[in-house]
N, C-alpha and C positions, 0 to 999 in steps of 0.2 A: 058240464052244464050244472051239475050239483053243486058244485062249488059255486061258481058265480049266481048260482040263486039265493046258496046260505050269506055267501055276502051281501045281496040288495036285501034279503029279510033279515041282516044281524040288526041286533039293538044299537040304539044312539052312541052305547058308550065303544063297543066293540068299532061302531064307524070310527070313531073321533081315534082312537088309539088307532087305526088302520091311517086315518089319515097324518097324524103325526111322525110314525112310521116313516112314510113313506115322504114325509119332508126332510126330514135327518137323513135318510139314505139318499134322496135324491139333492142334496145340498151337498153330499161327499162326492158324488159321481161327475155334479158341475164342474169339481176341479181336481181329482183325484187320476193321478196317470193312469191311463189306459183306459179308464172308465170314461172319464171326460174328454178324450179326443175326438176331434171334430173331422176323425177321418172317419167313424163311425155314425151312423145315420141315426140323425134326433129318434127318430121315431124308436129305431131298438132300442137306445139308449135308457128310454123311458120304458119301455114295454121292461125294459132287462129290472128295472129299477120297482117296477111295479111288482115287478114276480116277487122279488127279495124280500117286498115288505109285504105281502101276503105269505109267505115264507116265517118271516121274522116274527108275525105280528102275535099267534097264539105261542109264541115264545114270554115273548118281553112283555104280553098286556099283563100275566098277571105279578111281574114285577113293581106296576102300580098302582095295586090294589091299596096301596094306604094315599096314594098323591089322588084326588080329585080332579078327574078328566073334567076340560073346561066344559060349561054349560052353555055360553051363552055363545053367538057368533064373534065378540068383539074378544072374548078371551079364547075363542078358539085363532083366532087368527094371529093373537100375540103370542100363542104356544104354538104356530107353526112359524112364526118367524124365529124364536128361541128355534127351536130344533135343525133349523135350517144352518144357523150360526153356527151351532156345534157342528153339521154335515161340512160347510164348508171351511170350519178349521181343520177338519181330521183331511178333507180333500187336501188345502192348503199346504201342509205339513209335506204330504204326503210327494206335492208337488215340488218341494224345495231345492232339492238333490238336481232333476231334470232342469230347472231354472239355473243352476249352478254350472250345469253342462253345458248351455247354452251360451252364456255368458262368456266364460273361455273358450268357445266356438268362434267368438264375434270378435274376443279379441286377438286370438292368434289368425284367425280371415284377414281381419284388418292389418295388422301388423305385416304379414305376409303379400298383401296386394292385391288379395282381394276381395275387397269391398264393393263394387262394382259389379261379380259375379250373385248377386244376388239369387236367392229361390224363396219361393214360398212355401214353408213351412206345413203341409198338411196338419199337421198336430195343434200346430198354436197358432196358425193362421194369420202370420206375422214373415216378414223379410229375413230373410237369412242367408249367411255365407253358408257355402259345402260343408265346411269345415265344422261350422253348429250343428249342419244337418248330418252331419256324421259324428258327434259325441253324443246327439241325441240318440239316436238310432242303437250307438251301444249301448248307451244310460240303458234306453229300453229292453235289448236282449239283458244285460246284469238282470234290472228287478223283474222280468217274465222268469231267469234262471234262478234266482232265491226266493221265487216265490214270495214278491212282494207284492202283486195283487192279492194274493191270499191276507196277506198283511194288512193290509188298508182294511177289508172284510172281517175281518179279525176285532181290529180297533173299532170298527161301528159298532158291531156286537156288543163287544166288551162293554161301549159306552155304554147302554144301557143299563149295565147292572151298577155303572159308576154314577151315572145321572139319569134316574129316574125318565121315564117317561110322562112327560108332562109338567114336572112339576120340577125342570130344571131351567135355571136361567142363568145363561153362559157370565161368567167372572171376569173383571177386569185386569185378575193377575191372568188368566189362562189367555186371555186374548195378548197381552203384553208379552206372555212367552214367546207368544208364537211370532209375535213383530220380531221379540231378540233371536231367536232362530234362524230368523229370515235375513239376519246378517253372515248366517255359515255360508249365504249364497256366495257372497264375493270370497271368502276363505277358500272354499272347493274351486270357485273358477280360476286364483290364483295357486293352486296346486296344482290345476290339470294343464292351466297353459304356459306356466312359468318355463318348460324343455323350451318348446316353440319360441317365447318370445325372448328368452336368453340368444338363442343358436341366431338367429334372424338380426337380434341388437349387433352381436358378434360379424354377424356375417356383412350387412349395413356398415361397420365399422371397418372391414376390410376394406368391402368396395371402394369405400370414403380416405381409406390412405390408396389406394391404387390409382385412385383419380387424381391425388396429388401429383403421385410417384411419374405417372404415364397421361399428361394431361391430353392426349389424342383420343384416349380412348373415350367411349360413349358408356359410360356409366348407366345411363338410362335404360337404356337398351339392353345390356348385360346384367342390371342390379335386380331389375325382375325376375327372370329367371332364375336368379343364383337367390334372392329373397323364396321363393315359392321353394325351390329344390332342398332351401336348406328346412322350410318351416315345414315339407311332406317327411322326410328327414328323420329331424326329433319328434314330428307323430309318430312315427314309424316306431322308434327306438322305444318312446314314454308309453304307448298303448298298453303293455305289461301291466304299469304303475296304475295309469289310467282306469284299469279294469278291477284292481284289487281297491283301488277308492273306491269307487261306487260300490263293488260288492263291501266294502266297509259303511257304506254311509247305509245301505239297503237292508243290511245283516243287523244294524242298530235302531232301523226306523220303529221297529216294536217296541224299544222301549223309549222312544222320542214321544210316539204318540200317544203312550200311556200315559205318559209326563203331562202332555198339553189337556191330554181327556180329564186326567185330576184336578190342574189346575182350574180348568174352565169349571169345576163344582166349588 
């Protein structure tokens, strides 16, 4: 109770840095893996998010003892929209890898036959094949095992002492990083599903002279089966590969995200 008294009686400035705070950090958690999954209930989310920057805040406020906390409501509210920006680029980043797993999810589903098998995604709350929902699933054991939540946690911290509290406003190079970044997405999903969709083209390609070869037969009806058998297959075989990307793409996000924290000053 002593705490939550010293905070309704802290000073204006002590509010305004607490509030700031706690927009940066809850702008990274909007979209930061694990923290912003929508399998976890708003309410923690927020409460988790609150603590941090009560936490954080007699840390980092007197890092901007020389920046001038806003004064007024209409500059307090455009330095919690800055901070937010920064939150959700570090989130963003953070998210790219899981976005890249997905992707080769959907297209070796697809490819495979099936498209149709759809689920819905706890996480992303969006349609999805098995097959996404299961490179997700690993994406997410890799960074829980590299401790790349700690990572993400990390990078907000950091950001502070890179960008000022208060008196930072995100950059149009660091936001443009983070756009070209967001093209590793299709890079990584054409690594993880290129096994699948080789073996499956291959296999397709059989079926396709055997139907020549044996015009009786029901292609249809057998290409299925032998399409899904061959694409469980090269998951099977590539998972190895599979799991040393991510743990490469997850082992490097700390210094990705330094990169885009720089840039954005």
């Amino acid at each position: 109770m002593s705490g939550l008294h010293d905070l309704a009686t802290a000073a204006p400035g002590a509010l305004a840095a607490l509030v700031l705070v706690l927009a940066r950090i809850a702008g990274m958690m909007v979209l930061a893996p694990v923290f912003g999954s929508h399998a976890v209930a708003l309410r923690i989310r927020a409460a988790f998010a609150f603590f941090v920057a009560v936490v954080v805040t007699p840390v980092v406020a007197p890092l901007a003892r020389d920046v001038a906390l806003p004064a007024t409501n209409g500059a307090l509210l455009l330095a919690i929209a800055c901070e937010s920006v920064i939150g959700f680029a570090i989130g963003l980043v953070g998210q790219f890898l899981f976005a890249g797993a997905l992707l080769a999810g959907e297209l070796a589903g697809v490819e495979m036959g099936l498209g149709l098998s759809g689920l819905i995604d706890p996480q992303s709350q969006v349609r999805t094949t098995p097959i996404a929902e299961w490179q997700q699933l690993m994406a997410l054991l890799v960074f829980l095992s590299v401790d790349g939540h700690h990572v993400v946690l990390r990078a907000v911290a950091d950001s502070f002492h890179r960008l000022p509290l208060g008196g930072a406003e995100p950059s149009g190079a660091g936001l443009a990083l983070a756009i070209r970044l967001a093209g590793e997405i299709f890079v990584v999903a054409l690594k993880i599903a290129s096994p699948v969709l080789l073996l499956v083209v291959l296999a397709n390609l059989a079926m396709g002279s055997l139907a020549r070869l044996i015009p009786q037969m029901n292609v249809m009806a057998v290409g299925f089966p032998v399409s899904v058998g061959a694409g469980l297959f090269a998951l099977g075989i590539a998972q190895p590969t599979v799991v040393r990307i991510f743990a490469s793409g997850f082992n490097g996000l700390a210094g990705v995200l330094s990169g885009v924290v720089g840039a954005l000053g």
